[in-house]
GUDO-365347 format. One line per field, with one value per residue (C-alpha): x, y, z; residue number from 1. Coordinates in Angstrom, 2 decimals. Example, Ala and Ser with C-alpha at 12.3 -4.5 7.8 and 13.67 -1.06 7.14 Angstrom:
BEGIN
east = [12.30  13.67]
north = [-4.50  -1.06]
up = [7.80  7.14]
kelo = [1  2]
//
This chain:
BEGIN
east = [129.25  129.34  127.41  130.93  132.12  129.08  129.37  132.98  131.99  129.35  131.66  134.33  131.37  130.57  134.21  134.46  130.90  132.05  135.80  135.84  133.87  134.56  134.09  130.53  129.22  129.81  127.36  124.71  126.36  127.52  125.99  124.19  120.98  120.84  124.70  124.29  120.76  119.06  115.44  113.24  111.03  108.54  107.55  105.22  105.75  103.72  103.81  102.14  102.25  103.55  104.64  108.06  108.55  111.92  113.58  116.52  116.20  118.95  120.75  119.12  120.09  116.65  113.39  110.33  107.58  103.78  100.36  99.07  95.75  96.17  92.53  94.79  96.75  95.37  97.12  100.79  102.37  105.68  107.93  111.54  113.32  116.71  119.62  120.17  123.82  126.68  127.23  130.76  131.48  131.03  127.24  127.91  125.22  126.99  126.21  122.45  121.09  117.32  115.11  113.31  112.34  113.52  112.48  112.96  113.34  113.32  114.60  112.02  113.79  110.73  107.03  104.40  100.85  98.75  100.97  97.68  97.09  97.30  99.45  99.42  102.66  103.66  107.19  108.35  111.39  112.98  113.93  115.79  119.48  119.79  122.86  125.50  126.11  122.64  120.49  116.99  114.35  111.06  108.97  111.58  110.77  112.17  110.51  109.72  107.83  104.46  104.11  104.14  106.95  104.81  104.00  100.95  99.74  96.71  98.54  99.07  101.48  101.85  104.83  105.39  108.61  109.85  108.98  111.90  111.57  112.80  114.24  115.92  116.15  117.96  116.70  116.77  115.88  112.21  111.84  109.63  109.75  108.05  108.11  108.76  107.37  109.95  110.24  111.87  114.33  114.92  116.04  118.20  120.38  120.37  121.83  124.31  126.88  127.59  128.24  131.53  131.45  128.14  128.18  127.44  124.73  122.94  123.23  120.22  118.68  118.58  117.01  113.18  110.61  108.54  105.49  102.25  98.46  96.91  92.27  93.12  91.17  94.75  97.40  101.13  104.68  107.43  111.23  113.32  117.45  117.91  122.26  121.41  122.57  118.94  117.72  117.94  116.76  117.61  118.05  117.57  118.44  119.39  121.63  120.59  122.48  119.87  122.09  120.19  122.18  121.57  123.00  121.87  121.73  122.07  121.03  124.94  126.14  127.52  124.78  121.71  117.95  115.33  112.15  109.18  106.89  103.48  101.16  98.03  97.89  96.56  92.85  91.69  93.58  91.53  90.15  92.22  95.73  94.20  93.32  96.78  99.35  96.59  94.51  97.30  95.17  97.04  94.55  93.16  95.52  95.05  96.81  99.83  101.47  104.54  105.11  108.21  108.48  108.56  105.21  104.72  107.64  106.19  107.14  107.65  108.45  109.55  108.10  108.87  111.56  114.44  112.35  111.63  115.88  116.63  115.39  118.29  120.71  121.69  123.14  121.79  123.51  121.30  121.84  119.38  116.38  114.32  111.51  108.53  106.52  103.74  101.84  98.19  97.81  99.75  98.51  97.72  98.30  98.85  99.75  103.00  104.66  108.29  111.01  112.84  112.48  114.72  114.93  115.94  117.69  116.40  118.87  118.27  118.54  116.45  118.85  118.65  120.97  121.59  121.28  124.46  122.86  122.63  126.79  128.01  130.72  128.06  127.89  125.32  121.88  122.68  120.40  117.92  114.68  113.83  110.74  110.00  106.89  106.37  105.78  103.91  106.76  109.48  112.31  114.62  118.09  118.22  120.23  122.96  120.42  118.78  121.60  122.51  119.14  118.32  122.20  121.91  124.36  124.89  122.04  119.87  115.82  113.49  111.65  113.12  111.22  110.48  110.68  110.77  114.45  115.68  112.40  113.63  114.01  111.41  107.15  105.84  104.00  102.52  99.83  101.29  99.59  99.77  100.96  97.41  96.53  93.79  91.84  91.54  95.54  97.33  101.06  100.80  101.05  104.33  106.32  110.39  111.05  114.40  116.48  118.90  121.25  121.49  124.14]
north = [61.19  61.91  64.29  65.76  65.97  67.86  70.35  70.87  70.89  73.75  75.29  75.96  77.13  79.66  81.08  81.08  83.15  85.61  86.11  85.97  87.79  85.71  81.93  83.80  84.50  80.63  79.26  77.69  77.11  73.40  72.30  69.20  69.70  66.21  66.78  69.36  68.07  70.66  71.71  72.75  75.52  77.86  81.08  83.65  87.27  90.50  92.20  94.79  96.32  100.37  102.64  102.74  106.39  106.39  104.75  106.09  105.78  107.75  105.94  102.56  99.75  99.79  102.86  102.06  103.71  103.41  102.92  100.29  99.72  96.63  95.50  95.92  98.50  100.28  102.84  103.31  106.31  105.09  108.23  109.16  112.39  112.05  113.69  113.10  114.12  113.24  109.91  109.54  112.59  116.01  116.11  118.30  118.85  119.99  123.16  123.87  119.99  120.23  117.74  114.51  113.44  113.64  109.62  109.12  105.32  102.81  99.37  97.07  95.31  93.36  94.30  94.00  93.73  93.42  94.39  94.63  98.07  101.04  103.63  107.79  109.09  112.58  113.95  117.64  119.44  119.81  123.39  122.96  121.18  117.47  117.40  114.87  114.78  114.97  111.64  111.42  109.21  107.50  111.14  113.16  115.82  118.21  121.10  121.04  122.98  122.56  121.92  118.20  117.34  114.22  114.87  113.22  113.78  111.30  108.56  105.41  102.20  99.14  96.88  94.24  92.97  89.41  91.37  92.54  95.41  96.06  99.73  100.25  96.68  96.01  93.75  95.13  93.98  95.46  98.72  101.25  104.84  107.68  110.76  114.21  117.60  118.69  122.09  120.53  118.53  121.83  123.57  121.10  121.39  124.93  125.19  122.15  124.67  126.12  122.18  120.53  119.52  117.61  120.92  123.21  120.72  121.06  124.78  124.93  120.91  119.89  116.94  114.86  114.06  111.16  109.70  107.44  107.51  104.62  104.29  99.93  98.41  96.51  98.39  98.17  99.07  98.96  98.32  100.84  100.08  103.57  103.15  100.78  101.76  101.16  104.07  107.55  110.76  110.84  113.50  112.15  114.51  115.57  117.84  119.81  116.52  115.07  112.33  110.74  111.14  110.58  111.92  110.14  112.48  109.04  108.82  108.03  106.34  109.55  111.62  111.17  109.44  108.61  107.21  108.95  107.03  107.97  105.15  108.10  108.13  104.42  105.81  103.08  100.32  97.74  98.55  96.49  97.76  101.28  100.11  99.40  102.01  104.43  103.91  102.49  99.88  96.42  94.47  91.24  90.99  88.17  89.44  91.47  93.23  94.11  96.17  97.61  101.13  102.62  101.44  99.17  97.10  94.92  95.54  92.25  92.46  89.60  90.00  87.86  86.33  87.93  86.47  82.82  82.80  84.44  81.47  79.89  82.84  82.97  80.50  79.44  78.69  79.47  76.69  77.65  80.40  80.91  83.82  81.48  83.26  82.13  83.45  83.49  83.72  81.46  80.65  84.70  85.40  89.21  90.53  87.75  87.91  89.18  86.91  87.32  89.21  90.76  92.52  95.91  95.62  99.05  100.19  101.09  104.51  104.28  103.69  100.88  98.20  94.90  91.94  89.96  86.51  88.83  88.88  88.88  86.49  84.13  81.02  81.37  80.76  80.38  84.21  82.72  84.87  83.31  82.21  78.25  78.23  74.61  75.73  78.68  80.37  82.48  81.34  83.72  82.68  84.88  82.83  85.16  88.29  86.46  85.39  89.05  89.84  87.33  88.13  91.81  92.47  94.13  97.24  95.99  97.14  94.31  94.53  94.92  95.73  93.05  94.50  93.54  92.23  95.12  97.44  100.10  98.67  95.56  96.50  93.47  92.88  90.65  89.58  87.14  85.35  86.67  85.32  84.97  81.19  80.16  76.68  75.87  77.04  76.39  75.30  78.94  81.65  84.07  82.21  82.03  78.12  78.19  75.10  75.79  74.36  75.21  74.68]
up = [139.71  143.47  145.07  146.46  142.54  141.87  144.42  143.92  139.74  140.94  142.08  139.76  137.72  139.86  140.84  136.57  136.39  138.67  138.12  134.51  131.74  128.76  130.78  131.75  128.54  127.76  130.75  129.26  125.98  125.92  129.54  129.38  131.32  133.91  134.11  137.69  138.39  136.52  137.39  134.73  135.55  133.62  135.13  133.64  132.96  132.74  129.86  127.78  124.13  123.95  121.08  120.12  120.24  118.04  115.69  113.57  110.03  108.88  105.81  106.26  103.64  102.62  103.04  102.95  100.87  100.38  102.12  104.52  105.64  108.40  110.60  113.42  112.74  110.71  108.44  108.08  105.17  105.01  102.99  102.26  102.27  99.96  98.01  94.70  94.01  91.51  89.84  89.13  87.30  87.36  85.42  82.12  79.32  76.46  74.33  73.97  75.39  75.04  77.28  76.84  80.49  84.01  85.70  89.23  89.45  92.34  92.14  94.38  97.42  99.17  99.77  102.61  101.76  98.34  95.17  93.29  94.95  93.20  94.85  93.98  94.31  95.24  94.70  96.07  96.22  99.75  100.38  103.54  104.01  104.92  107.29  107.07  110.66  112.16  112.98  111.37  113.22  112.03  112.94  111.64  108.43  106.68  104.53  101.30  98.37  97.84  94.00  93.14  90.72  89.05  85.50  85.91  88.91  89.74  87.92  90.09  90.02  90.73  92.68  90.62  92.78  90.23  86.67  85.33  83.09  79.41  78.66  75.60  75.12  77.91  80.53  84.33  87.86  89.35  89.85  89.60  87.20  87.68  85.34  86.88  85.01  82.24  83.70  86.39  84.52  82.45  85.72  86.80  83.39  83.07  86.77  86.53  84.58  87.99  89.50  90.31  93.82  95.67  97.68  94.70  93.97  97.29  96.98  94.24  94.57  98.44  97.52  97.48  99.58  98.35  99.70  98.68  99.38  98.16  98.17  97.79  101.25  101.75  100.12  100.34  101.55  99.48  100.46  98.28  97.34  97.30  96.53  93.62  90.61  89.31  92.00  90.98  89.14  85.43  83.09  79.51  76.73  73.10  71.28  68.13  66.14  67.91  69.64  73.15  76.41  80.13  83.48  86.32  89.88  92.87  96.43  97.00  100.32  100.90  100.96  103.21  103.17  106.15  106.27  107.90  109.15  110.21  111.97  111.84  115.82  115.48  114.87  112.80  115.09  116.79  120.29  122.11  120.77  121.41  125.05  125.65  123.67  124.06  126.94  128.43  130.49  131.35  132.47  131.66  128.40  126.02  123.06  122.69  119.30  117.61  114.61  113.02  111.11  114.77  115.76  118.58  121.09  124.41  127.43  129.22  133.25  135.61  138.82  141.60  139.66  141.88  145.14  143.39  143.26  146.47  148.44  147.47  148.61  145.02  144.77  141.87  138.21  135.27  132.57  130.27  130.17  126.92  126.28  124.44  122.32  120.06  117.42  117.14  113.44  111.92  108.46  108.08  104.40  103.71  107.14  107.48  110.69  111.22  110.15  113.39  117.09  119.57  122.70  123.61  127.50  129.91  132.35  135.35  134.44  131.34  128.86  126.14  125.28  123.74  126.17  127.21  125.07  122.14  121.15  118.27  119.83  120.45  118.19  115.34  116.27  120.13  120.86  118.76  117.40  114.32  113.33  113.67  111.03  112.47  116.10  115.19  117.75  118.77  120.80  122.21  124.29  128.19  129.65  130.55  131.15  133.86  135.49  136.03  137.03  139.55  141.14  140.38  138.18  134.99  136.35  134.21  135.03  135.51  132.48  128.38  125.22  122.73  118.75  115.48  114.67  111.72  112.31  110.51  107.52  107.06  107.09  109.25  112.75  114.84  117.58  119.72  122.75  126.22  129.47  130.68  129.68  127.39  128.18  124.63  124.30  126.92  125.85  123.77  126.57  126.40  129.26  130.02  130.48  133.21  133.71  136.59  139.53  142.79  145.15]
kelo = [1  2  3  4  5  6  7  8  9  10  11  12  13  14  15  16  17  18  19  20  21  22  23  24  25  26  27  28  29  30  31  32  33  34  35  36  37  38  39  40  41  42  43  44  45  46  47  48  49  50  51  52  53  54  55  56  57  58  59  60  61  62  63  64  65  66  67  68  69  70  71  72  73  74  75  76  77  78  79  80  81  82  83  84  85  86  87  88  89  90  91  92  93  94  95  96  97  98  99  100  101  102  103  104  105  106  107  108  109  110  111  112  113  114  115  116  117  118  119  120  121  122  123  124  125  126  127  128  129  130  131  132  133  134  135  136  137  138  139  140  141  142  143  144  145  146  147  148  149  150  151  152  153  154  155  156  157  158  159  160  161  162  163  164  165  166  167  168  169  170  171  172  173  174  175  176  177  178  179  180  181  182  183  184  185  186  187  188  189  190  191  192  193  194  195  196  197  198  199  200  201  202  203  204  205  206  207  208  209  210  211  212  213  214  215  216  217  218  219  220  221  222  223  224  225  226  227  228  229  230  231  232  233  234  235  236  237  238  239  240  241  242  243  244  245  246  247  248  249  250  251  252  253  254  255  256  257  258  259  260  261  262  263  264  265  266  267  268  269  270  271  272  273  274  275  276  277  278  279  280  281  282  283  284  285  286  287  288  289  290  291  292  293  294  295  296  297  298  299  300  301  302  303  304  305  306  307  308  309  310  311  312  313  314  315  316  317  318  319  320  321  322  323  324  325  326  327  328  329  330  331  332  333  334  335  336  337  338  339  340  341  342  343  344  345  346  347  348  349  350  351  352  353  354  355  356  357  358  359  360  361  362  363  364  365  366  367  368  369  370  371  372  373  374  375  376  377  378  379  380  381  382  383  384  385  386  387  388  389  390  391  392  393  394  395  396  397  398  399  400  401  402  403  404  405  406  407  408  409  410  411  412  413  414  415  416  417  418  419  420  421  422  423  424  425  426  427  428  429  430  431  432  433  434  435  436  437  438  439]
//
């Protein structure tokens, strides 16, 4: 091709990245590097691990319960606040029902940690409303009464996430039950006479709060199904024939859950976490760290990367631009690193958002995120963010948070090497690798 053909090719491109929304978000989809004379480029960035000061976790497909004990971490109490209300049907106890048990049950939906661990559960009675229309975040909580529901309190379980359990001879998916005092139970079926309508309900049972303490050196987190139809609080009962019955009170899709999530103020967390989401000191960073449950994000900054581009008077085309990012313990065992990662886009006025790579328009697996166990790495698609940035466009900031992808509902982290090289490791610094054209 002719160096005329390429600059008129060029551009086209251009006149299409600037005039039209839809041709833009398809640079750097289908271009073949060598075909514009690309130039491959890898610049560094300066970044450094925060908290993540909220996270809702209002009526997530999964919540989260138990007790983590992580060397870098350190402890994480991961509870839910629910209502229980009607399943189906009006609940009715017939004429003089007399109690067997009241279970609260909770199928299993995933774990993080050691399942071995023994973990104490505590159950109380919320005594103020849950609202429909108000958002619940990860430091969110609502009050409750102070007299444990369990009828054994002290007792302990285990997750046992693939054994299937056999009630009544019936074989059913993992989950967990947990007796509740009879007196409880007893309450709930004298007051039911008064119930027709999840509103009458909520008027004398608001709902739970469950949460877990565990003494195991390790222990574990728990991902709950709370709509399953093996999740709920069960009333099992007789009549003076002395036929069995059970109503079952569920934490319906119409009704509301959150998880609370307390990280402990990170006292037991290494020293160099500390230094930096405490301390708040950025210097001479080899490690950084994520963690979902609305723990810790990483702020990553590109400085000089607007001046690097404006010596060609922007006139530069960004084929391809990928955030590189590697973990340092690969072959960890217990503490497993996320599945996938994302980024959270800051404003210039402070507000988050998605970046432009990260449409759902996109084809699948173009944003990228996913975890190549191979590599050891993280590769994540900027393409189009960076092409706004460099042309200021879009107001975007000149920095965006890195998180867990799906923190809210998944118990995971990671420690992930910095931009500052290491002799021994140097193809594993975080890093954006840039192939553009310039015309």
């Amino acid at each position: 091709m002719t160096r005329l053909k390429k600059t008129a090719l060029l551009l086209a491109l251009i006149v299409c990245l600037l005039s039209c929304k839809k041709e833009y978000n398809s640079i750097g989809l289908n271009m073949e590097d060598d075909l514009l004379g690309t130039t491959m480029e890898s610049f560094d960035v300066k970044a450094w691990s925060v908290l993540h000061d909220t996270l809702n976790t209002t009526n997530m497909s999964n919540q989260q319960l138990g007790e983590l004990r992580d060397p870098v971490f350190g402890k994480t109490t991961a509870s839910v606040y629910a209502q229980f209300l009607q399943s189906g049907s009006t609940p009715y106890f017939g004429d003089e029902p007399i109690l067997d048990s009241v279970v609260l049950t909770l199928q299993t939906a995933g774990y993080y940690g050691d399942t071995t661990a023994a973990l104490k559960f505590e159950v109380y009675e919320l005594n103020e409303n849950l609202a429909t229309d108000n958002k619940y975040y990860n430091y969110s909580t609502t009050g409750h009464y102070a007299d444990n529901l369990l009828n054994a309190p002290g007792a302990t379980y285990q997750i046992r996430p693939n054994t299937p359990l056999n009630i009544n001879d019936e074989i059913l998916s993992p989950h967990l039950r947990i007796r509740l005092r009879p007196d409880f139970g007893q309450r709930l079926i004298q007051e039911s006479g008064d119930w027709i309508t999840d509103e009458d309900i909520l008027e004398d049972f608001k709902g739970l709060y469950i949460t877990v303490t565990s003494n195991h050196p390790t222990g574990c987190i728990f991902a709950c199904n709370m709509t399953s139809a093996l999740s709920g609080l069960t009333i099992y009962y007789h009549n003076t024939a002395g036929e069995g019955y059970s109503y079952t009170f569920r934490p319906s899709e119409s009704g509301v859950s959150y998880n609370n999530y307390n990280h402990h103020d990170y006292a037991d967390a290494n020293q160099d976490l500390k230094r930096q989401i405490i301390a708040h000191d950025t210097a001479n960073i080899s490690r950084l760290y994520l963690q979902s449950m609305g723990g810790v994000r990483t702020r990553i900054g590109f400085p000089g990367i607007r001046e690097r581009f404006s010596a060609f008077n922007n006139k530069v085309v960004i084929n391809r631009a990928e955030l590189v990012i590697s973990n340092c313990n690969p072959s960890e065992a217990v503490f497993t690193q996320p599945s996938g990662l994302s980024i959270q886009a800051v404003m210039k006025d402070g507000s988050l958002y998605y970046i432009p790579d990260d449409d759902m328009l996109s084809p699948d697996g173009y944003f990228g995120g996913n975890y190549n166990a191979s590599k050891g790495e993280y590769r994540i698609r900027i393409t189009q963010y960076l092409q706004q940035l460099i042309l200021n466009q879009g107001n975007y900031a000149d920095y965006f948070y890195l998180i867990v992808k799906g923190s809210g509902i998944h118990a995971t982290r990671l420690e992930f090497h910095s931009s500052t090289p290491d002799a021994m490791l140097p193809n594993k610094r975080l890093r954006v690798e840039v192939a553009y054209s310039t015309y």
